[in-house]
Residue, then its C-alpha position, 0 to 999 in steps of 0.5 A: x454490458x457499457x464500456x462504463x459499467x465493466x470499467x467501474x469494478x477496476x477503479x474500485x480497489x485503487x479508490x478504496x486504497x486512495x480512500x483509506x490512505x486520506x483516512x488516516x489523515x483524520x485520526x487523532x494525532x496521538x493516542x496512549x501507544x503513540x502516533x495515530x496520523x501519519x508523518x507528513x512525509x510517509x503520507x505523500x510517499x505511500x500516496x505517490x507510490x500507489x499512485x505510480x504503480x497504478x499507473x503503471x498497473x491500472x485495472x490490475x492494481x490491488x485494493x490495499x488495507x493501510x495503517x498507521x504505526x507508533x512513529x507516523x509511517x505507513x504500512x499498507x498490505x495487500x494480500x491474496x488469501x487463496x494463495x497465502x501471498x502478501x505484500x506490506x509496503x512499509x513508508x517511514x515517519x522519518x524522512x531518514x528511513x528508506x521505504x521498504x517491502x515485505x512479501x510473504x509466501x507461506x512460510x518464505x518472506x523477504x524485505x526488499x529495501x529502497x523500494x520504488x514504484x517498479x519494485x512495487x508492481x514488481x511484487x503487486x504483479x507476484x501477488x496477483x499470480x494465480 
């Protein structure tokens, strides 16, 4: 096996996430429940918090599902259905709100606040635990 060949499945899941975070860009602007494209401000948070914790992470960052809610913000969601794990990374329309994570183990969850690019490969890493 190349060098090319083995490297191309670890790009995979960052470049699925990257694609379904520009994906949400071209929604409509709104529907009857609200805000379908994301605040200018939630789209370059959740972009340069994947993009640091990939950095930091590389072939061991985790392809994510991303949406939209009512207000603009961005949910992105990682999960490991073997082990019931997830991680939501949850990015604010407003620029006044504080990002946020919530991870869920079975019937265990928590919100971490304020959270950086660390704090998410933190939890990326959790996630990916056997």
């Amino acid at each position: 096996m190349s060098v090319a060949q083995s490297a191309k499945p670890f790009f995979l899941d960052i470049t699925i996430t990257l694609k379904r975070l520009v994906a949400l860009l071209e929604e409509d602007e709104t529907d009857e429940y609200g805000v379908l494209q994301p605040s200018q401000h939630a789209f370059n948070l959740g972009m340069r918090l994947v993009l640091d914790a990939y950095e930091a992470m590389s072939d061991r960052f985790p392809r994510a599902s991303a949406s939209t809610d009512e207000d603009g913000g961005i949910r992105l969601t990682w999960r490991k259905q073997s082990s019931e794990r997830e991680v939501r990374l949850v990015c604010p329309g407003d620029a006044n709100q504080q990002a946020y994570l919530y991870h869920e183990f079975g019937d265990n969850y928590a919100v971490v606040p304020d959270v950086t690019a660390s704090t998410l490969v933190q939890w990326l890493e959790w996630l990916n635990q056997p």
